[in-house]
C-alpha positions in Angstrom: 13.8 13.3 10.4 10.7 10.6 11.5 9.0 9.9 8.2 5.5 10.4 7.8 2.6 7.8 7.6 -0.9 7.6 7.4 -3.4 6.5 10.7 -6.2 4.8 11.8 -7.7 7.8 13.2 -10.5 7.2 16.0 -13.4 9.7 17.1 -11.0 10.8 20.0 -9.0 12.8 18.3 -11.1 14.5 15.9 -11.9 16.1 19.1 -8.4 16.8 20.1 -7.1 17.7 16.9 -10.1 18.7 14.7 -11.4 17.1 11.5 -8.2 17.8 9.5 -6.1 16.7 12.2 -7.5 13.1 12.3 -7.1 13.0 8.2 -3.1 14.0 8.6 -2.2 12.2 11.8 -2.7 15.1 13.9 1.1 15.6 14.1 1.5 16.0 10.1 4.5 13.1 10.7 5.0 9.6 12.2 7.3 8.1 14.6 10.3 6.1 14.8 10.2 2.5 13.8 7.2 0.6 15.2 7.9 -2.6 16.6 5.3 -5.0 16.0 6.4 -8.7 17.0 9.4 -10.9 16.0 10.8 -10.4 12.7 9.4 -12.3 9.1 12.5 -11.7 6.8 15.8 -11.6 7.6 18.0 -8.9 5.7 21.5 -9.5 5.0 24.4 -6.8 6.1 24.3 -3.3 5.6 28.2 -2.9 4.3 26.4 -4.1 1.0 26.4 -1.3 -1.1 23.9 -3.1 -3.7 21.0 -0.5 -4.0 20.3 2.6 -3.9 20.9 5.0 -0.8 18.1 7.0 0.8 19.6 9.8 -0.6 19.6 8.7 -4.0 15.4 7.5 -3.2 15.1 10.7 -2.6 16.0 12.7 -5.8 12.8 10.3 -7.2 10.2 11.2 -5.2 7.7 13.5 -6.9 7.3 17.0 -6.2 4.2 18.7 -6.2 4.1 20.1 -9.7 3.4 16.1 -10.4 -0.1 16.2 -8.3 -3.5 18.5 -8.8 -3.8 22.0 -8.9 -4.2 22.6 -4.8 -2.2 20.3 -3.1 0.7 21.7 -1.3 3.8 19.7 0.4 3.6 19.4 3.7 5.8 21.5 6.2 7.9 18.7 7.4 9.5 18.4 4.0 10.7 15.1 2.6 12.5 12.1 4.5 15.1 9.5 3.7 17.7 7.1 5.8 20.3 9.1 4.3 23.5 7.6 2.9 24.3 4.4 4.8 22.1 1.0 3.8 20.6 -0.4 7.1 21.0 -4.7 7.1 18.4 -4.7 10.5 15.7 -7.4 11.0 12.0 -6.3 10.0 10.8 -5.0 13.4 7.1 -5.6 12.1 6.2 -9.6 11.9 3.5 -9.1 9.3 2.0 -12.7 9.4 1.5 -11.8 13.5 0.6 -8.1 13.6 -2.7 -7.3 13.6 -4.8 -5.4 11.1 -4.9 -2.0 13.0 -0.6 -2.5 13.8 0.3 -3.0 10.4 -2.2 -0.3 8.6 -0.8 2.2 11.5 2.9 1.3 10.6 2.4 1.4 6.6 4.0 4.2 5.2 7.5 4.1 7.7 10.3 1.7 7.8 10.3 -1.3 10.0 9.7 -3.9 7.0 13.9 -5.1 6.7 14.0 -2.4 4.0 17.6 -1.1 3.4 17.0 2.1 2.4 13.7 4.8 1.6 12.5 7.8 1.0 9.0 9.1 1.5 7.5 12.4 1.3 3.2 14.0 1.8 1.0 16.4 0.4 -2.0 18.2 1.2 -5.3 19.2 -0.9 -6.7 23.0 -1.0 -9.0 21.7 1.0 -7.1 20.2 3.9 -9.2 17.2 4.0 -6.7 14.4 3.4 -3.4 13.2 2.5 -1.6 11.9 -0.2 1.8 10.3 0.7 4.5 8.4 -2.0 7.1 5.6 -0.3 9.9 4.6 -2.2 11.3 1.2 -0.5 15.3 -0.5 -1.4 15.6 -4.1 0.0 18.5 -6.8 -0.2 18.1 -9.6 -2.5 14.3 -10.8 -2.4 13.0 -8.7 0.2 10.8 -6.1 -2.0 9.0 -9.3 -3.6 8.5 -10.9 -0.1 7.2 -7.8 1.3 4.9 -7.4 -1.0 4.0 -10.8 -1.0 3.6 -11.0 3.0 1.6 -7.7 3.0 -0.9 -9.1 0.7 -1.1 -12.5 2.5 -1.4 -10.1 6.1 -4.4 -7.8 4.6 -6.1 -10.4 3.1 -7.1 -11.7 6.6 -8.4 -8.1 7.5 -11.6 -7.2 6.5 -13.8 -5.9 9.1 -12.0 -5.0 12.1 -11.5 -3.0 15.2 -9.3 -0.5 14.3 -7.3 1.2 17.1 -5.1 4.4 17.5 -2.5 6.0 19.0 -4.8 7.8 21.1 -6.0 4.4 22.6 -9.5 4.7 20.8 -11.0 2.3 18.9 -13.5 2.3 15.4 -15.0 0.0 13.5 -13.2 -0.4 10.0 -13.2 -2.6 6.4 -10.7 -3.0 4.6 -11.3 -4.3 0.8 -8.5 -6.1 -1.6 -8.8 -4.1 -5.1 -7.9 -5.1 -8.3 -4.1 -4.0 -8.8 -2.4 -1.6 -11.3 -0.7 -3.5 -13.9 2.3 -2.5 -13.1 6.0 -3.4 -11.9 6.7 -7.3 -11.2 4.0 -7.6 -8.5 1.4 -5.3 -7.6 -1.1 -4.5 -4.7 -4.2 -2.6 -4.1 -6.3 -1.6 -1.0 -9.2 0.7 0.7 -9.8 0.7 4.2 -12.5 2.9 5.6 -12.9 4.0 8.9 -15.7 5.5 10.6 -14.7 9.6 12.2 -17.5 10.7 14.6 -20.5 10.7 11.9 -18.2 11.2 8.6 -16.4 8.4 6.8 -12.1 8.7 6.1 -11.2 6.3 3.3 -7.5 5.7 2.7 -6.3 3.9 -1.0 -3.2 2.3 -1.0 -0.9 0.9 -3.9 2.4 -1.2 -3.4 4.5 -2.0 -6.6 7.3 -3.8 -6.3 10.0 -3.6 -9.3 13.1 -5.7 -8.7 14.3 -4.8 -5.4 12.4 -1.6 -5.1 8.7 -1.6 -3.8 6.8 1.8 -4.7 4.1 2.8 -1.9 1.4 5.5 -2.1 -1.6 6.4 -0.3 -4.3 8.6 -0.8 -6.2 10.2 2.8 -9.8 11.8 2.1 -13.3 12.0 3.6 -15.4 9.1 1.3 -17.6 12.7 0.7 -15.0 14.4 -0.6 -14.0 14.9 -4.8 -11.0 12.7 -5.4 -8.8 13.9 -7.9 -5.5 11.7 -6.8 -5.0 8.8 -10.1 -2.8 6.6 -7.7 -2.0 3.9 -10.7 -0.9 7.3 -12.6 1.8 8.4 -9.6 3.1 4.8 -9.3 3.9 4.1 -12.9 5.8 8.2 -12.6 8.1 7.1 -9.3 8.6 3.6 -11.3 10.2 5.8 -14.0 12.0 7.9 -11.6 13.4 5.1 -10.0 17.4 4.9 -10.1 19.6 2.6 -11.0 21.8 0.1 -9.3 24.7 1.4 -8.0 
């Protein structure tokens, strides 16, 4: 199964897909592995059996009961690589990619991870998002992910953001201060302009040893937020399994 991820949504297809369709990718899932450029880590061979399976990620995501009254899982169900550990090159090159390809490829694999799990939710209102990642890497890889992510989005800030539709908006993205939580942490908003209404998207990465933790929370700026993303993190940190 494809797993889901969070868009840059442009005018366009509000108008193919309705308000609620730009806030959940249209489609309610993402693609296949996004190839961005050249790889920027190297990940060593999958026979390595030294973290957790996609499988096992899976078992930590959190179910609904763990978010507000409302929000409902959405009717793709969860997704995870399944048993085998992949050892593949990062197909996104995140000191190359631009903003708008690495914010549209957030939230699927493609970063040298060797395993994940990732699953979304949707509020009463249908006005937004709210999807967890977990992420397994060989040896360093979580802390350079995080690290190169950071280094990537902190070149962002206003930008042209384009979609899969081929249209473009004008977006800003903002480094936040971080949850203290995990071994290294990161913290983002990026709002994007819909027709005359305003999608902002928070994001938290956590890495803790060779796992990275990723969540992202989809609404209209207009819209009651009741999603505590530190609060989530901190939960799939504790959910986290152990090393085989």
């Amino acid at each position: 199964m494809a797993p889901r991820t969070f868009r840059l949504i442009a005018a366009s297809t509000v108008a193919a897909c309705g308000l609620v369709g730009a806030l959940t990718a249209c489609s309610g899932g993402g693609g296949a592995n996004a190839a961005a450029g050249g790889a920027s880590r190297g990940s060593t061979a999958g026979a390595q059996h030294d973290v957790p399976n996609g499988t096992t990620l899976d078992s930590a995501l959190l179910k609904v009961s763990a978010l507000p009254t409302g929000f409902t899982e959405d009717s793709v169900g969860a997704a995870n690589s399944g048993a085998n550990l992949s050892g593949a090159a990062p197909t996104v090159n995140l000191t190359t990619a631009t903003c708008s390809t690495i914010l549209n490829t957030l939230g699927q694999p493609g970063f040298g991870e060797a395993s994940y799990a990732d699953d979304s939710f949707t509020p009463a209102s249908q006005l937004g998002e709210f999807d967890e990642m977990l992420f397994e890497f060989h040896g360093g890889g979580a802390a350079a992910f995080v690290s190169e992510l950071r280094s990537a989005l902190g070149r962002c800030g206003s930008f042209d953001a384009s979609d899969e539709t081929g249209g473009v908006d004008a977006a800003k993205l903002s480094i936040d201060a971080a949850p203290k939580l995990g071994s290294s942490a990161l913290s983002f908003s990026v709002w994007v302009k819909i027709g005359t209404a305003d999608m902002v998207m928070t994001d938290v990465a956590v890495q803790s040893g060779t796992a990275v933790v990723f969540v992202d929370n989809s609404t209209l700026a207009s819209a009651p937020d009741s999603i505590n993303l530190p609060t989530l993190v901190g939960q799939l940190l504790a959910r986290l399994p152990e090393m085989p």
